[in-house]
N, C-alpha and C positions, 0 to 999 in steps of 0.2 A: 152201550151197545153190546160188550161183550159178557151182559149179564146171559149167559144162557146156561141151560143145564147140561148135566155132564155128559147125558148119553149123547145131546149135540152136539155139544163140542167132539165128541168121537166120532160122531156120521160127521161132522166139518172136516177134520183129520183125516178123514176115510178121503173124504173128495176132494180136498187140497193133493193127496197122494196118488191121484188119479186122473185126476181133471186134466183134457177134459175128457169124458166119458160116458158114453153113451145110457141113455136111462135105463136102459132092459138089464146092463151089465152091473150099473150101480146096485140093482135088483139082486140079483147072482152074489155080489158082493157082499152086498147088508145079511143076503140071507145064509153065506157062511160064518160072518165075521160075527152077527149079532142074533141071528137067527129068526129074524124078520122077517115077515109076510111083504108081498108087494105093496099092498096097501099102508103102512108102517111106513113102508121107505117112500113111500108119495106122500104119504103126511109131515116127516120131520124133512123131508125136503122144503114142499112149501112154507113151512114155518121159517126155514134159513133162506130161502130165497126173499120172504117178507121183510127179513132182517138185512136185503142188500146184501147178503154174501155171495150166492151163487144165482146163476138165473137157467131155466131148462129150456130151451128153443130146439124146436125140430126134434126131441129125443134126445137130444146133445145137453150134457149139465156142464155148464162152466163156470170158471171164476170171476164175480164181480167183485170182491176181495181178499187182496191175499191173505195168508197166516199174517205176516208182516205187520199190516195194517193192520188187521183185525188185533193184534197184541199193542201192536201202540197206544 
């Protein structure tokens, strides 16, 4: 499960640090932190939401698991 790559695991860390948090702001976010197009940060979202970690409802990104779990 936590085979994932590094810049996801840094958008994961980005959203365990923030969560939960609205999608437009995660936007804002990535596009300081990593310098990210919107489209970027809806692609490595969906791929971690595939992986069961977070899930996006309403605009809203939340945790379906935590750092915790995800390290166990």
């Amino acid at each position: 499960m936590n085979d994932i790559g590094e810049m996801e695991l840094k958008f994961a860390k980005l959203i365990w640090a923030h969560a939960p948090v609205g999608s437009g702001e995660l936007v804002t976010l990535c596009e300081r932190e990593f310098g990210w197009k919107k489209s970027t940060t809806y692609t490595m979202l969906r791929r971690l939401e595939k992986r069961g970690l977070f899930e996006n409802i309403d605009s809203v990104v939340r945790v379906k698991m935590t750092r915790e779990e995800f390290d166990a």
